[in-house]
C-alpha positions as CSV (number, residue, x, y, z in Angstrom):
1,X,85.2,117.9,91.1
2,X,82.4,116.1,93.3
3,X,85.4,114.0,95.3
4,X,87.2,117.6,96.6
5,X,85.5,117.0,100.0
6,X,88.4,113.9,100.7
7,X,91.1,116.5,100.9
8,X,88.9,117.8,104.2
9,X,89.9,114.2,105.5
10,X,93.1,113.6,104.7
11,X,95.5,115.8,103.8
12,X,97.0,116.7,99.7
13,X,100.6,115.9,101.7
14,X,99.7,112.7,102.9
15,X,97.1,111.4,100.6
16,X,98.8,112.1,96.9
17,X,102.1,110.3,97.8
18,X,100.1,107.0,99.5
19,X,97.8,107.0,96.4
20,X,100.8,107.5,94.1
21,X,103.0,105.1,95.8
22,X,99.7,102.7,96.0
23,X,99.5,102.9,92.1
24,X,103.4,102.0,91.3
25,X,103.4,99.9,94.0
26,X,100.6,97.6,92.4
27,X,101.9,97.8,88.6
28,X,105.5,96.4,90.2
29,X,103.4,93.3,91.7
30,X,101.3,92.9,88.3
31,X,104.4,93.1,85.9
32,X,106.3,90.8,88.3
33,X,103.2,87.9,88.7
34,X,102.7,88.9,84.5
35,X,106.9,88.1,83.9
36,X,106.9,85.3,86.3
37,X,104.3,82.9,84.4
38,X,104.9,83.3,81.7
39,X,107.3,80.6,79.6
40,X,109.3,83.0,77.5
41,X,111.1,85.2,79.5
42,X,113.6,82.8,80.5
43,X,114.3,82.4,77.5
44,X,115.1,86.1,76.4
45,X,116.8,86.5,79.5
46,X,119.0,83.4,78.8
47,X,119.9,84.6,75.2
């Protein structure tokens, strides 16, 4: 593993939940923007 150095930076604690929580924090925004434009999802929502 060539990237192990980081974890003499920042800490496993620290780091693992801000790049986790980074990572689900960006697919909410995507499916939201995705959902939003798009013309059909009113339309299952409304039945």
């Amino acid at each position: 593993m060539n990237q192990g150095r980081i974890w003499c930076v920042v800490h496993p604690t620290v780091g693992l939940p801000l790049f986790l929580g980074s990572v689900a924090l960006i697919s909410f925004v995507v499916h939201f923007a995705i959902l939003n434009n798009v013309d059909w999802f009113a339309a299952y929502w409304g039945g």
